[in-house]
PyMOL Python script that loads the backbone (N, CA, C, O; Angstrom):
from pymol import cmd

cmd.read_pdbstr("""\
ATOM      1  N   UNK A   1      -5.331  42.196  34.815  1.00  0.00           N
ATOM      2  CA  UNK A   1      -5.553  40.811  35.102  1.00  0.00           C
ATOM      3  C   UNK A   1      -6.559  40.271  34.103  1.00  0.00           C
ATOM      4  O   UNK A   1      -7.650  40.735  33.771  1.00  0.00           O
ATOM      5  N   UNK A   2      -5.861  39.065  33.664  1.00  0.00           N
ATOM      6  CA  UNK A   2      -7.311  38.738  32.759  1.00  0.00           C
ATOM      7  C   UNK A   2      -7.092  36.879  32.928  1.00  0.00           C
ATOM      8  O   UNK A   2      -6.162  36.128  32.637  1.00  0.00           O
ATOM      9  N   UNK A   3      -8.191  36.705  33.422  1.00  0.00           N
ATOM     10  CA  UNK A   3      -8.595  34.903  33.844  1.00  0.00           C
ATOM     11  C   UNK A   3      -8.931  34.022  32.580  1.00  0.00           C
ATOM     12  O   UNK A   3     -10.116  33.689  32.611  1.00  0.00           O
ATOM     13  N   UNK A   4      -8.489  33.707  31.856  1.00  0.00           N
ATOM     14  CA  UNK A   4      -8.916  32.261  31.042  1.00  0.00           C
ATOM     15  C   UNK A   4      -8.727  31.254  31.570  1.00  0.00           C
ATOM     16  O   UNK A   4      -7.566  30.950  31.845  1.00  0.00           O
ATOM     17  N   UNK A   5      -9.915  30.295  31.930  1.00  0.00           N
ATOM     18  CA  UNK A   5     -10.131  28.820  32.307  1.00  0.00           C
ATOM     19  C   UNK A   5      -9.027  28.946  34.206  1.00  0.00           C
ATOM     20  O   UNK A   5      -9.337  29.363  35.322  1.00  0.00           O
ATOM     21  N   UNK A   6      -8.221  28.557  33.832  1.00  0.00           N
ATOM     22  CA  UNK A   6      -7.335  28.334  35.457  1.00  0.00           C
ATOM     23  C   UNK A   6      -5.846  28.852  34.775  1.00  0.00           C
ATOM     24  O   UNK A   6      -4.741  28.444  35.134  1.00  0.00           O
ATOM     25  N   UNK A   7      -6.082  29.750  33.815  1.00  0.00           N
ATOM     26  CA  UNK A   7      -4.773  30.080  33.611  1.00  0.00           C
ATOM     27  C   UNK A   7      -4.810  32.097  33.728  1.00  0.00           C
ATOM     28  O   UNK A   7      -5.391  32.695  32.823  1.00  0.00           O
ATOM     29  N   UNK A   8      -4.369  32.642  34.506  1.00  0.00           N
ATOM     30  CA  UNK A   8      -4.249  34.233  34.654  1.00  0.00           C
ATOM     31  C   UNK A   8      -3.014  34.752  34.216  1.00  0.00           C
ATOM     32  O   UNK A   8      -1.855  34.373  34.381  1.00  0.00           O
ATOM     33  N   UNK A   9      -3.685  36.006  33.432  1.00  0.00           N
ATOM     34  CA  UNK A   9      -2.315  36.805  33.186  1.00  0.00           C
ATOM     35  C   UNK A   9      -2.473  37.923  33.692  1.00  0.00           C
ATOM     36  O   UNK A   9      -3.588  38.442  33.650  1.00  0.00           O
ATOM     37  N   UNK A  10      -1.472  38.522  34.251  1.00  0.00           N
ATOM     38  CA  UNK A  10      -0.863  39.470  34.970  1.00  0.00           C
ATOM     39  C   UNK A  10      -0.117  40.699  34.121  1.00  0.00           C
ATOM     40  O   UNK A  10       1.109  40.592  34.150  1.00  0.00           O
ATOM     41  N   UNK A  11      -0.669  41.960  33.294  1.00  0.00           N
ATOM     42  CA  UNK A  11       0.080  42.180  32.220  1.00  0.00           C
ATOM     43  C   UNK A  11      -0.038  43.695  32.720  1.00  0.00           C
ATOM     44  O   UNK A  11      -1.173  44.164  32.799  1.00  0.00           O
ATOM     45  N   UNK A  12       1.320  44.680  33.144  1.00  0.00           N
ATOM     46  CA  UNK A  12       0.801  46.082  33.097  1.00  0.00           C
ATOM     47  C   UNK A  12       1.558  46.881  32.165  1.00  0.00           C
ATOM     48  O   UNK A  12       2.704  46.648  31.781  1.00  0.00           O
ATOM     49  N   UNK A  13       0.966  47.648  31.904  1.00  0.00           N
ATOM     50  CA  UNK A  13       1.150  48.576  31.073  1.00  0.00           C
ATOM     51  C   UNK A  13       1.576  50.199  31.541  1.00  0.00           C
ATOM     52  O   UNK A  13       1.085  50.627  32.586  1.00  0.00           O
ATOM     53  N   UNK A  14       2.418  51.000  30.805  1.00  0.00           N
ATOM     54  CA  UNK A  14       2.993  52.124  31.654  1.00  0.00           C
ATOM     55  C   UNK A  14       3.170  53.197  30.658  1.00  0.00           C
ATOM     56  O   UNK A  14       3.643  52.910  29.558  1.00  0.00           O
ATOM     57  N   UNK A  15       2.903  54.149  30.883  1.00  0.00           N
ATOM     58  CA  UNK A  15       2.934  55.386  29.822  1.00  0.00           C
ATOM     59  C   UNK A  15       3.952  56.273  30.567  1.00  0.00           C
ATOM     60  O   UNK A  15       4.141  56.209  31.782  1.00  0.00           O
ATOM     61  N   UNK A  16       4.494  56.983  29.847  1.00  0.00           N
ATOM     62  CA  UNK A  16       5.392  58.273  30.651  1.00  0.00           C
ATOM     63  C   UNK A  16       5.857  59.095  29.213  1.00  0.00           C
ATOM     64  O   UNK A  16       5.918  58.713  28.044  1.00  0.00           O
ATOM     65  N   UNK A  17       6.178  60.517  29.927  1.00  0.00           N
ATOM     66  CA  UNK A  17       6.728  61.575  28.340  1.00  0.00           C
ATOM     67  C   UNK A  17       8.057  61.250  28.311  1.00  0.00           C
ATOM     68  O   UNK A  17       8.552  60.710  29.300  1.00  0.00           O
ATOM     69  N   UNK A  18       8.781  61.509  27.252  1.00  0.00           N
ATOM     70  CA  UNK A  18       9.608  61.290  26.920  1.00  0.00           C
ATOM     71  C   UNK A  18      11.021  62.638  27.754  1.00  0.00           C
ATOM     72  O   UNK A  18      10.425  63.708  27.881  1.00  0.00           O
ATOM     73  N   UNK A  19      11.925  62.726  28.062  1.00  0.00           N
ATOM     74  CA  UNK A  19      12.889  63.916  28.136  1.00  0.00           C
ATOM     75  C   UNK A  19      13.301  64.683  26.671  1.00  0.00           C
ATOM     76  O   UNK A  19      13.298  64.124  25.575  1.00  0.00           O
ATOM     77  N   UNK A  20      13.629  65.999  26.912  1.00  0.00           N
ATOM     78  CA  UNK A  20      14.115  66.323  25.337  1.00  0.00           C
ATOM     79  C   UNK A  20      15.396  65.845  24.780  1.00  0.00           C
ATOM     80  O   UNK A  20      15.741  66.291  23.686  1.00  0.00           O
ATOM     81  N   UNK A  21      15.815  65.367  25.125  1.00  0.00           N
ATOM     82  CA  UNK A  21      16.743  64.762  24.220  1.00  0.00           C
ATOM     83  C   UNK A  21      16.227  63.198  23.985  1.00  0.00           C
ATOM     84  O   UNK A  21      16.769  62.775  22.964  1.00  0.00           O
ATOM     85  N   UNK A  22      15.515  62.376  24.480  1.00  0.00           N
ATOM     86  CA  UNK A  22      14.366  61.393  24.000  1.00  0.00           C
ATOM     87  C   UNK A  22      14.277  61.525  22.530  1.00  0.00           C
ATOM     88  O   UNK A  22      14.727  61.035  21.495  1.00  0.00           O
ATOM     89  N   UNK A  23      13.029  62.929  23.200  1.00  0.00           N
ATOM     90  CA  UNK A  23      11.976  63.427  21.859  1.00  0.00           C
ATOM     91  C   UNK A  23      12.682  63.967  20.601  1.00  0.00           C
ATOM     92  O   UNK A  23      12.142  64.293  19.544  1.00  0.00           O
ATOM     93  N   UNK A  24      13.993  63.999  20.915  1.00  0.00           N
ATOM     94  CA  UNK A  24      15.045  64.663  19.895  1.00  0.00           C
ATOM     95  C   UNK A  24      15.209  63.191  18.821  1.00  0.00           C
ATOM     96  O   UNK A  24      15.457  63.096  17.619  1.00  0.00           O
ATOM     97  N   UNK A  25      15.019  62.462  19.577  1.00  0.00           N
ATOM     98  CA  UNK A  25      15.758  60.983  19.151  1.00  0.00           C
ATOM     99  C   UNK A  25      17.189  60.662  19.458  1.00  0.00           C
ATOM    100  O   UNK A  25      17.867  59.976  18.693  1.00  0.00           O
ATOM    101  N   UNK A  26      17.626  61.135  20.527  1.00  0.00           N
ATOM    102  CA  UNK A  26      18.877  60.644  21.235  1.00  0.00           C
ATOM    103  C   UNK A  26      18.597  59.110  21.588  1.00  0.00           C
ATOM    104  O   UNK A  26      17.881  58.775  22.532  1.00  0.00           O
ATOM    105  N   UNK A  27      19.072  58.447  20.950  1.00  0.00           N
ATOM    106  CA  UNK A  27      19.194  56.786  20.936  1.00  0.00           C
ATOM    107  C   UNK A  27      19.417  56.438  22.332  1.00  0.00           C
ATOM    108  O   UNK A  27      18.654  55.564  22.745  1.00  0.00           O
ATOM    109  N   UNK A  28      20.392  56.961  23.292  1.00  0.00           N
ATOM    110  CA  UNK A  28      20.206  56.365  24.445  1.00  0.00           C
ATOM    111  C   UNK A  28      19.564  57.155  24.933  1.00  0.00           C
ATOM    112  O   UNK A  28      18.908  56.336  25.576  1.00  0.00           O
ATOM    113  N   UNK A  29      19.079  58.222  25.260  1.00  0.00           N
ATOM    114  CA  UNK A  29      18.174  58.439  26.062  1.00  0.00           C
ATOM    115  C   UNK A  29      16.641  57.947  25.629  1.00  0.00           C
ATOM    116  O   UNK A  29      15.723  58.450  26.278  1.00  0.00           O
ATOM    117  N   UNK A  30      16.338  57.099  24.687  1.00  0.00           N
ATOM    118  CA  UNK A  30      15.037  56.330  24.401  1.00  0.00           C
ATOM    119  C   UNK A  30      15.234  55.027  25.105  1.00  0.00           C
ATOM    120  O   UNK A  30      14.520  54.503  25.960  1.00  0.00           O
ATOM    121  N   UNK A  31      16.785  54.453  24.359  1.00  0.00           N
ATOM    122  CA  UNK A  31      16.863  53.267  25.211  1.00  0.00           C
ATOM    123  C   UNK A  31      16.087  52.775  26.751  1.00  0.00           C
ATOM    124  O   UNK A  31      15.240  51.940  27.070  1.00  0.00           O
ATOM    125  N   UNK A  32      17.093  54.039  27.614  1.00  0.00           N
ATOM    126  CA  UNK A  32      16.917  54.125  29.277  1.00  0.00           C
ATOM    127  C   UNK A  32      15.503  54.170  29.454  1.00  0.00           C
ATOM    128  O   UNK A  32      14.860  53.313  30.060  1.00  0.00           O
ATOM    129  N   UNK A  33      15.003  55.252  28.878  1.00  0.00           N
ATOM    130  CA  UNK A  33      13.859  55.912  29.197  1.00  0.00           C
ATOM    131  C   UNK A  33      12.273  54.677  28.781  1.00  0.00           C
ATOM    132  O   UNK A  33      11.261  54.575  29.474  1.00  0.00           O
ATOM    133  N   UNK A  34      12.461  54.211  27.973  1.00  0.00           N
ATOM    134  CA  UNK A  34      11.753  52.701  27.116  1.00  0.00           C
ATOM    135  C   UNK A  34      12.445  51.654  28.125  1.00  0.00           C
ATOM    136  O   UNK A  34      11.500  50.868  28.203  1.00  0.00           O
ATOM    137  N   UNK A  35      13.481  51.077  28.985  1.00  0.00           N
ATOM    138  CA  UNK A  35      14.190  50.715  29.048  1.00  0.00           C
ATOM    139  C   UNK A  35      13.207  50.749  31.217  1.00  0.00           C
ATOM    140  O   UNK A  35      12.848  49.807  31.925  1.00  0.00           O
ATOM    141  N   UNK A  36      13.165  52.098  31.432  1.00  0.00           N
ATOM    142  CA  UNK A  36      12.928  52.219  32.544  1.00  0.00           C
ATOM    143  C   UNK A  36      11.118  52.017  32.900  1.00  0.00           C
ATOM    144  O   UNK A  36      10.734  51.469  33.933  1.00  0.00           O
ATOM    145  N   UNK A  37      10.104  52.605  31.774  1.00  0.00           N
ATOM    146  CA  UNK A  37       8.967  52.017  31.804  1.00  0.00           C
ATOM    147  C   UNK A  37       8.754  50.841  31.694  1.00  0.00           C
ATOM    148  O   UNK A  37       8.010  50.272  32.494  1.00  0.00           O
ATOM    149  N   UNK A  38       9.384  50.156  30.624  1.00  0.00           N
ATOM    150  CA  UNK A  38       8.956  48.220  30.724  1.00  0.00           C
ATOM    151  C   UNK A  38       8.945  47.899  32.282  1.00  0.00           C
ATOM    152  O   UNK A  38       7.951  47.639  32.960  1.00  0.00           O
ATOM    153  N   UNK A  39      10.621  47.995  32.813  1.00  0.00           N
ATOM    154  CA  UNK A  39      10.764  47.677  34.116  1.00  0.00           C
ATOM    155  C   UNK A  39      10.237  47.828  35.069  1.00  0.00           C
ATOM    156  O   UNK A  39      10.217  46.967  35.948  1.00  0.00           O
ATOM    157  N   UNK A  40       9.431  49.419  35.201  1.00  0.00           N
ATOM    158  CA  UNK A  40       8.490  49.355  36.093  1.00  0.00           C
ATOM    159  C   UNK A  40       7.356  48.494  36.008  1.00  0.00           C
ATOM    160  O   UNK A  40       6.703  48.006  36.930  1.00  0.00           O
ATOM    161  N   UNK A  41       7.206  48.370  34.736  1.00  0.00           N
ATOM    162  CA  UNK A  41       5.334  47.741  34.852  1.00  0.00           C
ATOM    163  C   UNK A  41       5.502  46.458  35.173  1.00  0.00           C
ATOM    164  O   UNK A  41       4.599  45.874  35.773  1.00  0.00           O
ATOM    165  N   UNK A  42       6.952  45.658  34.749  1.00  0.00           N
ATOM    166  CA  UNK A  42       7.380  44.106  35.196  1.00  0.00           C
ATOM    167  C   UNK A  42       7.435  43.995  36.782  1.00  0.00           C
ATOM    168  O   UNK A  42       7.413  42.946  37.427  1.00  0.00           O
ATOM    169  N   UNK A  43       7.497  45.066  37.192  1.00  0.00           N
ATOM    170  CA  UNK A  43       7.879  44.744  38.873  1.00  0.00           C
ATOM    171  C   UNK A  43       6.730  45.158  39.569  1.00  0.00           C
ATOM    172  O   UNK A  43       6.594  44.734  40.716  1.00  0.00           O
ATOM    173  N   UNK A  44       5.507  46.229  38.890  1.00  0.00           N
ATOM    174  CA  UNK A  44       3.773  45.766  39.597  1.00  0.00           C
ATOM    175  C   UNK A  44       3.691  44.719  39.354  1.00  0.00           C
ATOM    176  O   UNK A  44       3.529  43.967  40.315  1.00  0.00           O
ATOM    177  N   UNK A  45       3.738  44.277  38.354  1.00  0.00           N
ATOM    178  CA  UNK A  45       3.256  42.822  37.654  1.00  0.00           C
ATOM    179  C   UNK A  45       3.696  41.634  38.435  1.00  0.00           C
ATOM    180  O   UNK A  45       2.938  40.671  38.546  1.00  0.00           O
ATOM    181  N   UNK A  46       5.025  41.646  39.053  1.00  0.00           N
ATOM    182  CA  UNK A  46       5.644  40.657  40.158  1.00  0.00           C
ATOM    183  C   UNK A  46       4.861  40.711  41.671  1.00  0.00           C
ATOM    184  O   UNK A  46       4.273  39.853  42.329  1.00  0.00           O
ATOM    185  N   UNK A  47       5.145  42.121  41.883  1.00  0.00           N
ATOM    186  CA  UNK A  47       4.639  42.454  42.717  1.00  0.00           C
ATOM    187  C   UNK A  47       3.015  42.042  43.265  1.00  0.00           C
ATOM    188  O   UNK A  47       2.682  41.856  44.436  1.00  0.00           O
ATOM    189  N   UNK A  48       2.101  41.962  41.987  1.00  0.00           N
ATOM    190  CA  UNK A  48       0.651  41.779  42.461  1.00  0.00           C
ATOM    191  C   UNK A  48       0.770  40.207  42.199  1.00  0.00           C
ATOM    192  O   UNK A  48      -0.106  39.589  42.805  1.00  0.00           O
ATOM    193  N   UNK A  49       1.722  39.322  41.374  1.00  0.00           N
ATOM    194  CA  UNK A  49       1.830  38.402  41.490  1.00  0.00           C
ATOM    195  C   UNK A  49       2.088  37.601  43.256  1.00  0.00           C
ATOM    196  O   UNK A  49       1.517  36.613  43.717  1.00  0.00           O
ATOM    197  N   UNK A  50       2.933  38.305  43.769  1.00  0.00           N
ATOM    198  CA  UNK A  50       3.332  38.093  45.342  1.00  0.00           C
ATOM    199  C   UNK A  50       1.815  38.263  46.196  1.00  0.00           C
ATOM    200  O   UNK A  50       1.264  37.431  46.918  1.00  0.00           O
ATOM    201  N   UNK A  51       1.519  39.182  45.954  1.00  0.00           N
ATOM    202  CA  UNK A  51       0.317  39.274  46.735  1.00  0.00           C
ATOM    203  C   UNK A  51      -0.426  38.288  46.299  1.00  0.00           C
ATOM    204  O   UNK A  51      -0.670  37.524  47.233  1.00  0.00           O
ATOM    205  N   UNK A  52      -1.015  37.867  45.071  1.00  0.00           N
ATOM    206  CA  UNK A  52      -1.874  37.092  45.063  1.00  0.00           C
ATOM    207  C   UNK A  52      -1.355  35.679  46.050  1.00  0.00           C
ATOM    208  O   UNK A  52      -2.041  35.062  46.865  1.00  0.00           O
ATOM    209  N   UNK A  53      -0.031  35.452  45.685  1.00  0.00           N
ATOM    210  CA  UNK A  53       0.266  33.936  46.025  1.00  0.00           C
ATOM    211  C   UNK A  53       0.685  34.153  47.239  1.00  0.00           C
ATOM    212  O   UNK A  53       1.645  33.478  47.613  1.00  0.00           O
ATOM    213  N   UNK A  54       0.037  35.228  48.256  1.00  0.00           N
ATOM    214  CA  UNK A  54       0.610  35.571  49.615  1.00  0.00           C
ATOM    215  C   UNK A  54      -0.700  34.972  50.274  1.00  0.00           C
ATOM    216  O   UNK A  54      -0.498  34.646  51.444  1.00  0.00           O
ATOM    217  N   UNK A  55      -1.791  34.778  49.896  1.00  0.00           N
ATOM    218  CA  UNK A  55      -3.213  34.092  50.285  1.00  0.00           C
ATOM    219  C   UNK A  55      -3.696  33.705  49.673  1.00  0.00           C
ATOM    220  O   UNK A  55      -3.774  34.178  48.539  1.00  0.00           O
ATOM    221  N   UNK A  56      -4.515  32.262  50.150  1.00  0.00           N
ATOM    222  CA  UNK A  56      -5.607  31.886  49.229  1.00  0.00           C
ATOM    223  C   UNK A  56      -6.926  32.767  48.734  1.00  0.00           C
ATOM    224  O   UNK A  56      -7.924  32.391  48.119  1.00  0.00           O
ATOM    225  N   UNK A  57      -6.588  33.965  49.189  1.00  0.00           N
ATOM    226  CA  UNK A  57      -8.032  34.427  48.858  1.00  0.00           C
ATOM    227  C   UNK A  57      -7.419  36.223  49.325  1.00  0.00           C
ATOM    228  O   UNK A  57      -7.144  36.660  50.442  1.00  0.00           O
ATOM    229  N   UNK A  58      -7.375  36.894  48.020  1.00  0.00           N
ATOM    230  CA  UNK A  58      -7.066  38.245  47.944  1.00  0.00           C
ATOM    231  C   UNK A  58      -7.814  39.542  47.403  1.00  0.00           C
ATOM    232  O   UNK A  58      -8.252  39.390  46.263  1.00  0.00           O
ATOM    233  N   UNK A  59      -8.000  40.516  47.855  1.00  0.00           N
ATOM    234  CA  UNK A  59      -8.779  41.316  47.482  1.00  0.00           C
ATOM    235  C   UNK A  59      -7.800  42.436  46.963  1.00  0.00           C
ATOM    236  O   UNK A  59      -6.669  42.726  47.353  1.00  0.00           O
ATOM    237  N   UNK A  60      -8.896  43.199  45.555  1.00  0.00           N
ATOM    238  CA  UNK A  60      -8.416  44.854  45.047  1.00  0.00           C
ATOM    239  C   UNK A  60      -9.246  45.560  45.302  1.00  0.00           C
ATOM    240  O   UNK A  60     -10.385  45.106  45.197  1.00  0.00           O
ATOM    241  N   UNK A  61      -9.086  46.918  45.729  1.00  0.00           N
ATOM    242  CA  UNK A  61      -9.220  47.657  45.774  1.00  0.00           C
ATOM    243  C   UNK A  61      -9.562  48.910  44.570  1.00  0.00           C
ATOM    244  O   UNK A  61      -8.779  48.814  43.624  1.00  0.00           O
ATOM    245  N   UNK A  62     -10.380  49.838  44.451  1.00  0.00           N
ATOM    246  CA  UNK A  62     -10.385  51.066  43.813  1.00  0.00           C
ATOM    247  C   UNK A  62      -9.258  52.070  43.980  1.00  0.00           C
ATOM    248  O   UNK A  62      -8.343  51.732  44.731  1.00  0.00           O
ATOM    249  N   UNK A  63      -9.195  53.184  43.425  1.00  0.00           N
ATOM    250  CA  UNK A  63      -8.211  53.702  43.567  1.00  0.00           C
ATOM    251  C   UNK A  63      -8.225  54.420  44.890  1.00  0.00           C
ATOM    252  O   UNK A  63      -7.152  54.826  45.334  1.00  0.00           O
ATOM    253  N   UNK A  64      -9.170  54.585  45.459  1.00  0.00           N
ATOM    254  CA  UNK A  64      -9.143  55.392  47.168  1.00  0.00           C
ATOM    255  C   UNK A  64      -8.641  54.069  48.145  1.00  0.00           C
ATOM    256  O   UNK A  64      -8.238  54.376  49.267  1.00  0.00           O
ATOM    257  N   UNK A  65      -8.645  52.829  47.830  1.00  0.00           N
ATOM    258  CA  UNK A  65      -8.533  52.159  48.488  1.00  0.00           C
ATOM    259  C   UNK A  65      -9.591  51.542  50.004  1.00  0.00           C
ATOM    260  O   UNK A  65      -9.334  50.973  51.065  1.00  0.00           O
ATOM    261  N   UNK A  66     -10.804  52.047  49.334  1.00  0.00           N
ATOM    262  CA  UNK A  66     -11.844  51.603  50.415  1.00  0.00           C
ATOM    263  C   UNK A  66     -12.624  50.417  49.518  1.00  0.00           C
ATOM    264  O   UNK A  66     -12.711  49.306  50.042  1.00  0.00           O
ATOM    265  N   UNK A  67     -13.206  50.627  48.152  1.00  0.00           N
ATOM    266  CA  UNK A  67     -13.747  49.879  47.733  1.00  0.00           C
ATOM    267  C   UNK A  67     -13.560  48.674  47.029  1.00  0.00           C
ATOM    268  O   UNK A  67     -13.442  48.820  45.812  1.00  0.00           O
ATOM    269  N   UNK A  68     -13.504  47.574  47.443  1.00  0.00           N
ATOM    270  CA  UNK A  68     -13.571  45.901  46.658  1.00  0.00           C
ATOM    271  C   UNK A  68     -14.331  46.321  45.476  1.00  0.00           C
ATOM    272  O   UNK A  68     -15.459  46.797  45.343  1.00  0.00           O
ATOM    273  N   UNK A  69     -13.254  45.964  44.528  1.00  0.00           N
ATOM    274  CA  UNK A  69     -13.480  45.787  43.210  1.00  0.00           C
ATOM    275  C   UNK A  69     -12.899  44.598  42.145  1.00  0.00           C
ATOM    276  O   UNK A  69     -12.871  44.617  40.914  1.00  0.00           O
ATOM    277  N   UNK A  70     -12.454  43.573  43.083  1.00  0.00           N
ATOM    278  CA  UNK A  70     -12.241  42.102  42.454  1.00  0.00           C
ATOM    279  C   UNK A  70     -11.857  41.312  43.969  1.00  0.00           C
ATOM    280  O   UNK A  70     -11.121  41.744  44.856  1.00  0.00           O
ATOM    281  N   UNK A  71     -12.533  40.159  43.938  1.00  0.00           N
ATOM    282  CA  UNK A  71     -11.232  39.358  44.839  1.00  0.00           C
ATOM    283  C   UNK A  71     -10.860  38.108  43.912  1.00  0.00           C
ATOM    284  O   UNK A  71     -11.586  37.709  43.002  1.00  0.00           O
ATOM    285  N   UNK A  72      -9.728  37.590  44.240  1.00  0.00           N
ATOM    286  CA  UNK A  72      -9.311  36.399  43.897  1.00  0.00           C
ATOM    287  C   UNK A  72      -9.300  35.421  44.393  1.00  0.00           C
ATOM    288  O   UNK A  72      -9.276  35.574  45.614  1.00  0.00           O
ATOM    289  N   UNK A  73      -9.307  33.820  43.925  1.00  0.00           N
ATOM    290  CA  UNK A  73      -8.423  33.556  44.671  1.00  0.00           C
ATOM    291  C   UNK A  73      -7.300  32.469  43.999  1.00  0.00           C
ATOM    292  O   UNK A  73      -7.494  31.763  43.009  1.00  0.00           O
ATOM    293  N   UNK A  74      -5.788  32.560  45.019  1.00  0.00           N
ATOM    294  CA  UNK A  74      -5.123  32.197  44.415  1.00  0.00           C
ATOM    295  C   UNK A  74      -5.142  30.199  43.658  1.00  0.00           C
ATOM    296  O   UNK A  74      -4.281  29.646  42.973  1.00  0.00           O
ATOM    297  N   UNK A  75      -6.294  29.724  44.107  1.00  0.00           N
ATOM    298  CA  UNK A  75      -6.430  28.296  43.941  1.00  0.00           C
ATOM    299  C   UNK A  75      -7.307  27.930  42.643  1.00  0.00           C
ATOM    300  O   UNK A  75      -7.813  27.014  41.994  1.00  0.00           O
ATOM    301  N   UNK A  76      -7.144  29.110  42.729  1.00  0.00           N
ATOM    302  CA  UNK A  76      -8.439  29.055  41.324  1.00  0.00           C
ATOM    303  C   UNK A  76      -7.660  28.384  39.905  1.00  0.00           C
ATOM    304  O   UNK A  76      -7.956  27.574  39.027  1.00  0.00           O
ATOM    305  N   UNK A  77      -6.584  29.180  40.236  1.00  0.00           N
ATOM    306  CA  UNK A  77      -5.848  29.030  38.969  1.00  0.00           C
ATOM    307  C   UNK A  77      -4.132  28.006  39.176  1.00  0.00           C
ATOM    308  O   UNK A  77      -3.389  27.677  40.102  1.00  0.00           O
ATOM    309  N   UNK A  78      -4.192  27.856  37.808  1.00  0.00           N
ATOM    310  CA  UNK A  78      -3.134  26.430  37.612  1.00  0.00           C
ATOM    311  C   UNK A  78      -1.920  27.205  37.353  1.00  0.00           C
ATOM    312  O   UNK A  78      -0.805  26.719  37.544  1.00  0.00           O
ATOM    313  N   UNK A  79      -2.148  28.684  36.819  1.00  0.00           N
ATOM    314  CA  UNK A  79      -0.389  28.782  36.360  1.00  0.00           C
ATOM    315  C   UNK A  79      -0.779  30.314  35.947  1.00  0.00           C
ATOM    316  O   UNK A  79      -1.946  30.627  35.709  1.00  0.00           O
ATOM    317  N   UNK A  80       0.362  31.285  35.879  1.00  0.00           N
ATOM    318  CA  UNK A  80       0.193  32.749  35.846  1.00  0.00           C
ATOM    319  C   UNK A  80       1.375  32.666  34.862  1.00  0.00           C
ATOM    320  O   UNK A  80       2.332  31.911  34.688  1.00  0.00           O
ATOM    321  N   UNK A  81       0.624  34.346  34.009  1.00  0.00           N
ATOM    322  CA  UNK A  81       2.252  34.430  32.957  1.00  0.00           C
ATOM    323  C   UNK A  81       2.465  36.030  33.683  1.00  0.00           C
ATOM    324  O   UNK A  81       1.426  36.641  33.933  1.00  0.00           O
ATOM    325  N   UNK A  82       3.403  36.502  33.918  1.00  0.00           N
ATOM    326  CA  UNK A  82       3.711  37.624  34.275  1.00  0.00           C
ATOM    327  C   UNK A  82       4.338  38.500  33.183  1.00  0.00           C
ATOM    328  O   UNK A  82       5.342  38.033  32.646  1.00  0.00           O
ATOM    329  N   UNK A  83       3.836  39.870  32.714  1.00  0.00           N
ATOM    330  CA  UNK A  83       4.301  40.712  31.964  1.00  0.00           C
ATOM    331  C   UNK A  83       4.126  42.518  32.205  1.00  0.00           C
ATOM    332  O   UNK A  83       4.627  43.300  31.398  1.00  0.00           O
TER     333      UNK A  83
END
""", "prot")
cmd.dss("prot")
cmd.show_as("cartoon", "prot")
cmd.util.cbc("prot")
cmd.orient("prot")
């Protein structure tokens, strides 16, 4: 998440290894495989988009899920880019 002025972007990012025939350079299996990380990180990215615009006022969590480590809120801002 990153806030400029009333405008937020929403951007995740996704790492994963490749299969051996990937790492071979089998063209479609890079495709799928490149093909299947973008897609995941587009659908957190929707996904935390929903939540935000599910309340005016949303909280994150750490990774144990006990500790507030941002809240938002959704009025703050004029317009989101999702990636």
């Amino acid at each position: 998440m990153l806030g400029v002025d009333d405008i937020l972007f929403l951007v995740e990012a996704k790492a994963g290894g490749f299969s051996k025939s990937a790492s071979r350079g089998a063209e479609e299996s890079l495709k799928d495989e490149f093909s299947d990380l973008i897609i995941e990180g587009q659908r957190q990215s929707e996904r935390a988009e929903r939540y935000i615009k599910s309340n005016n006022e949303v909280s994150f969590y750490d990774e144990t899920g006990r500790r507030e480590v941002h809240r938002l809120k959704y009025s703050d801002f004029r317009r989101y880019f999702v990636s």
